[in-house]
C-alpha positions as CSV (number, residue, x, y, z in Angstrom):
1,X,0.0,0.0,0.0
2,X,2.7,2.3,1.1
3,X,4.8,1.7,-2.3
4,X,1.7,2.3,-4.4
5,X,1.3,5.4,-3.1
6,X,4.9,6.4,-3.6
7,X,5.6,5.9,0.1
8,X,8.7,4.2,1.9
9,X,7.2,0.6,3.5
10,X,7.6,0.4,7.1
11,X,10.5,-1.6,8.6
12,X,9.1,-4.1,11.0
13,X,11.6,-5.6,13.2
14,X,9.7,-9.4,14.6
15,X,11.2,-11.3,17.1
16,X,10.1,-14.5,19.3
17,X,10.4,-15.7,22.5
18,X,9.6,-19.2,24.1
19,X,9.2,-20.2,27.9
20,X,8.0,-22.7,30.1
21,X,6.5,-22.7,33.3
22,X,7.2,-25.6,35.1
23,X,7.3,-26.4,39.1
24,X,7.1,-22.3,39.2
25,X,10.2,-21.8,37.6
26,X,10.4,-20.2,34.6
27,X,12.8,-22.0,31.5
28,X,13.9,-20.1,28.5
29,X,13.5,-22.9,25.4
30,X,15.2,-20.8,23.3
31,X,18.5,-20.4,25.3
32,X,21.5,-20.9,23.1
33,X,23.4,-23.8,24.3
34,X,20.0,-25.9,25.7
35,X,20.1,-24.8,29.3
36,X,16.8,-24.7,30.0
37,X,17.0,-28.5,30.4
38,X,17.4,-29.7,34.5
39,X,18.7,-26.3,35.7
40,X,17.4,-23.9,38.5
41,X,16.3,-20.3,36.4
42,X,17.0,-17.4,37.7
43,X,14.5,-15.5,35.0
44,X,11.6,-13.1,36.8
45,X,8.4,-11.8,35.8
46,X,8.6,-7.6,35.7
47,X,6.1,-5.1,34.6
48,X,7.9,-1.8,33.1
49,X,6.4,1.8,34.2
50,X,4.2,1.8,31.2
51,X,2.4,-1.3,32.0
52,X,4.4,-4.2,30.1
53,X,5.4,-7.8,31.1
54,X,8.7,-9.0,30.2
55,X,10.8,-11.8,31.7
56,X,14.0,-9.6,32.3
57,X,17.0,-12.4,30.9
58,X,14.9,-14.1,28.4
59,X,16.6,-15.1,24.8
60,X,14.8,-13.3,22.2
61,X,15.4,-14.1,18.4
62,X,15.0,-11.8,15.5
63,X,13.0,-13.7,12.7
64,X,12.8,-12.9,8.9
65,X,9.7,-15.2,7.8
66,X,7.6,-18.4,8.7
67,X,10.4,-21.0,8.3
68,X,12.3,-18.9,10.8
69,X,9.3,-19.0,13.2
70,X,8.7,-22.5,12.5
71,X,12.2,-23.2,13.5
72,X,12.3,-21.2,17.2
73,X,9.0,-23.5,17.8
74,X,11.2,-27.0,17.1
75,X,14.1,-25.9,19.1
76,X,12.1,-24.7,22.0
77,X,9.7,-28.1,21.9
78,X,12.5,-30.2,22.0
79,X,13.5,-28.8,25.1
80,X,10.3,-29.0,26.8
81,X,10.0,-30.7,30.2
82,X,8.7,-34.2,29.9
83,X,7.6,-36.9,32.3
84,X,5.7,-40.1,32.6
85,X,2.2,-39.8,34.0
86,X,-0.7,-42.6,34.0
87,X,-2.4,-41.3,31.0
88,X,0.3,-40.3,28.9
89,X,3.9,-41.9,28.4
90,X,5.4,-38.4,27.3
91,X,3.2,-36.1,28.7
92,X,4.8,-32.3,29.2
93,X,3.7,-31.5,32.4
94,X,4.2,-27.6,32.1
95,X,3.2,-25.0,30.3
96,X,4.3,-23.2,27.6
97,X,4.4,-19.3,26.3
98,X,5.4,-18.7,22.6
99,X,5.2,-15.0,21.8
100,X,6.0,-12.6,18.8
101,X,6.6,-9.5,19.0
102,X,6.4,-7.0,15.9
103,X,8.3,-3.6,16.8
104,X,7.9,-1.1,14.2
């Protein structure tokens, strides 16, 4: 729209993020070397002056397109938390937070 009407396009910057909450810890999937995996986090939950959440230590990664995307969500399910319960042989027993941010 912006180049049909003679404009400059926007730049959009987009990045991702992936946790897990799990026994009340936070765990940052997307850590470089795998961390995430049987260690105690040290990651907190803040909220900036103008209202935001952010996990103050959490590994963000820039992304280009959906492969990219795609890719962060692999990695970061890989390094899930997993256990056996009676229902389900690999169940994750956490929760997860996958989040994209578009900063213009």
């Amino acid at each position: 729209e912006a180049q049909e009407a003679g404009k400059i396009p926007p730049e959009f910057k987009v990045t991702a993020q992936f946790m897990e909450l799990y026994n009340e810890e936070i765990l940052d999937l997307l850590s470089p070397s795998g961390e995430a995996k049987g260690k105690k986090s040290n990651l907190k939950i803040h909220e900036d002056a103008g209202g935001e959440i952010y996990v103050d230590g959490m590994s963000t990664e820039t992304v280009a397109d959906s492969n990219e995307v795609l890719r962060c969500l692999q990695q970061g399910a890989l390094c899930r938390t997993t256990a056996s319960t009676d229902m389900n042989a690999v169940s994750s027993r956490s929760h997860a937070l996958f989040a994209l941010k578009i900063h213009q």
